[in-house]
N, C-alpha and C positions, 0 to 999 in steps of 0.2 A: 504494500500500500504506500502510494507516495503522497509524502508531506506535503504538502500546498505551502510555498514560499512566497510572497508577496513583497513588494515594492518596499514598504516601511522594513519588514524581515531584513530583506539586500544593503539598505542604508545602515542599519543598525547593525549589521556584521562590518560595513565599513568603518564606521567611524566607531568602531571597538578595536579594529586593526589596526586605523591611523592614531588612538591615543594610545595603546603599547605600541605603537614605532616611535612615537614622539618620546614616549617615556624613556623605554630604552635606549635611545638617542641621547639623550639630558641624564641618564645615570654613567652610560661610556663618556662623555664630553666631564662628567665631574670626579671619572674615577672610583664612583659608588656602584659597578656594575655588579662586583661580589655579593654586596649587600643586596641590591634587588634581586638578585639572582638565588637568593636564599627566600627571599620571602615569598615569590613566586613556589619555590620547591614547598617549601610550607604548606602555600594554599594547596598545592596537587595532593598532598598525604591528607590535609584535612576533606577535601574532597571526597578523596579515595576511602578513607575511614570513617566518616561520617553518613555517605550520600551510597557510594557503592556496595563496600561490604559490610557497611552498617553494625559497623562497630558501637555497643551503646557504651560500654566506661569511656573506650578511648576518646569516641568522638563527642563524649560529654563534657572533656578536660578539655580536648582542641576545642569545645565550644566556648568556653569560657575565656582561652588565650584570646580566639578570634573576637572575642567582642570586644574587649579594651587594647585591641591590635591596632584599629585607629589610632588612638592615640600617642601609642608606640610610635606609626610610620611618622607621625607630623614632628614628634620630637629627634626623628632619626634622621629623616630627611627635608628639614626645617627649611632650608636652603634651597635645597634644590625646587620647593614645592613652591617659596618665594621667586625665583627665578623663572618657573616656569608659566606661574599669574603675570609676570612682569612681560613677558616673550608674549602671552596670549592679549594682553592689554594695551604692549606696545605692537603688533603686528604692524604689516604695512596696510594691511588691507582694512584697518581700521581708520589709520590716518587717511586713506582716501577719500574714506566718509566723512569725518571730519573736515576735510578741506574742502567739499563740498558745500560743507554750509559759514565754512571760513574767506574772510572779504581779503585773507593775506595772500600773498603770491608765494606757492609755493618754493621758487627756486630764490626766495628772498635773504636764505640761510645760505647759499651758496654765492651769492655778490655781494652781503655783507662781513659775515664772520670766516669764510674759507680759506679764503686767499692772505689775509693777514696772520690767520694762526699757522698757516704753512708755511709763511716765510718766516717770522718767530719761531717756528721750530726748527726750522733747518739753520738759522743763525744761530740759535743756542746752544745746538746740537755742534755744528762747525767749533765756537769756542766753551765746548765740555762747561755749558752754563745747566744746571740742577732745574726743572722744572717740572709743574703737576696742571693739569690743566681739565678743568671737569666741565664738559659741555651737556646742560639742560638736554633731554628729550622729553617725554611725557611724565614721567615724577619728577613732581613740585622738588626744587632741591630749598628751600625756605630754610628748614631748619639746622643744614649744613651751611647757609649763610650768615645765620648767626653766630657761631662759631671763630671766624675772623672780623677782619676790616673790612665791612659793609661801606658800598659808593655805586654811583653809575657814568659809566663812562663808556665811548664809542669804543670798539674793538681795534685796537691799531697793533701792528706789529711793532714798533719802536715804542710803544707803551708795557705790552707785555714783555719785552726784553727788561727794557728799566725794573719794572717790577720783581722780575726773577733776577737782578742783577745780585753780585755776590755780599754787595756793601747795605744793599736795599733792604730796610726795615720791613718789607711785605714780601720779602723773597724765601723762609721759609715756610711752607705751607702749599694749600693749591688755593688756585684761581677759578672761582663760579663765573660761566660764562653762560647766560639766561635769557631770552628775549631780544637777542642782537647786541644785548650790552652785556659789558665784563660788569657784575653783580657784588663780586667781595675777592678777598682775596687772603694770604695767611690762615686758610680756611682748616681745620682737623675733620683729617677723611675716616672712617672703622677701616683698622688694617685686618687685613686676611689672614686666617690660622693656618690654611693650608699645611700639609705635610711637606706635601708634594711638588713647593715653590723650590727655582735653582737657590743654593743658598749664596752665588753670586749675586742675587738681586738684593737691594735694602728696603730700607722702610718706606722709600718714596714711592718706588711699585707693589710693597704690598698693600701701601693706602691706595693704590691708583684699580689694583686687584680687587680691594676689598668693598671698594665703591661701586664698582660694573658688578659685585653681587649684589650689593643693597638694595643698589635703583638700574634703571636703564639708560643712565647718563652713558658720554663718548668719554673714555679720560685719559688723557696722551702724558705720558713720562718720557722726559729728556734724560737720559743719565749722566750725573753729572763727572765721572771717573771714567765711562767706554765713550762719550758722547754719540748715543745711540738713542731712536726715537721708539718708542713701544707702545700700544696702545690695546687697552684694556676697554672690553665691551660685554656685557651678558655676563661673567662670569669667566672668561676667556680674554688670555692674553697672546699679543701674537710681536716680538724682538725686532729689532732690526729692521723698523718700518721707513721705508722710502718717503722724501717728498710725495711722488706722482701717487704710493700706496694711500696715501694719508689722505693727500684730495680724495680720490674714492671714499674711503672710509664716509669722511665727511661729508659728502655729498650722497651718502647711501648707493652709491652704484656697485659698491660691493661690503661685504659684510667681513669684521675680523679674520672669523674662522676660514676666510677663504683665501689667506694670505699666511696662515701657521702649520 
């Protein structure tokens, strides 16, 4: 006798496939695939004991795991669960709706703020100048701007250098760059606990790391001892970023992960 599959049935096996590909995708990208990989095996034994061979002790205890397992996975994978609302909130295909009913041009963030933090980068980068640089996407960064030296000011490369300069009183810290204007500056980012960071890198890229997990800001590290540009996004860092790499970045025409 054959099952009657329907249209809704079809959809609902998809988008069951594409959130474990998403998932599993976002557990390898952070290094926690062991751990999913167990919890998965979990659920197959609790299945298997509970549902199939109907085990009533065993699958009475696995009943009891499984209901305060919630709360388990959110504390386990606290992060990554943040990360992946942030991925799902910032989409692209959200901001095109949005800009639909927004009166701004969208390539407004690529002729004002682009081209000045790329050549500030690449000059500070040329003289091994130390820089943090956190660019606004869709999370409010507000409360990371009170933190430092709050101002508004136009985005210029000869300004951001100054700023990051070695004598400059605003040059330890990162720079919020928000609305086309630079927002604050001497800012304290959450650094990253990571295990798994090179222990070549300092505290300026694991604050610049620890921010791309927080929120969905851009935030580019100059280092100041390799004079090398890096740039952290989503959770993901990618070394040794080009000029031409960085325009992209910035300009969204390509994403991190597609340059590491």
């Amino acid at each position: 006798m054959w099952m009657h599959i329907g249209i809704k049935d079809v959809i609902d096996i998809l988008l069951v496939a594409f959130f474990l590909y998403q998932t599993y995708k976002l557990m390898k990208s952070s290094g926690t695939i062991a751990l999913f990989s167990g919890v998965v095996s979990f659920i197959i034994v609790w299945i298997l004991m509970s549902q199939v061979m109907e085990m009533r002790l065993m699958g009475a205890i696995l009943d009891k795991i499984v209901s305060v397992g919630f709360f388990v996975l959110v504390v386990l994978f606290q992060d990554e669960i943040r990360r992946f609302l942030l991925a799902m909130g910032s989409h692209r295909g959200w901001k095109f709706i949005t800009q639909l009913f927004s009166k701004k041009d969208p390539k407004e963030n690529e002729q004002k703020i682009v081209a000045p933090v790329v050549l500030a980068c690449m000059n500070m980068a040329r003289k091994k100048t130390g820089a943090l640089i956190v660019i606004e996407q869709d999370v409010n960064l507000a409360v990371y701007e009170h933190t430092g030296e709050m101002f508004v000011a136009d985005v210029n490369a000869r300004l951001i250098e100054n700023i990051f300069f070695k004598n400059s009183p605003l040059h330890d810290g990162a720079m919020i760059i928000a609305d086309n204007k630079i927002k604050a500056a001497a800012c304290i980012l959450p650094v990253a606990q990571n295990a798994d960071i090179p222990k070549e890198l300092g505290l300026r890229h694991r604050s610049g790391l620890g921010m791309s997990i927080e929120t969905d800001a851009i935030v580019i590290i100059v280092s100041e001892e390799r004079g090398k540009i890096s740039v952290a996004h989503m959770g993901k860092m990618c070394n040794n970023i080009t000029a031409e790499d960085l325009q992209q970045i910035l300009t969204h025409e390509k994403d991190v992960i597609d340059f590491c």
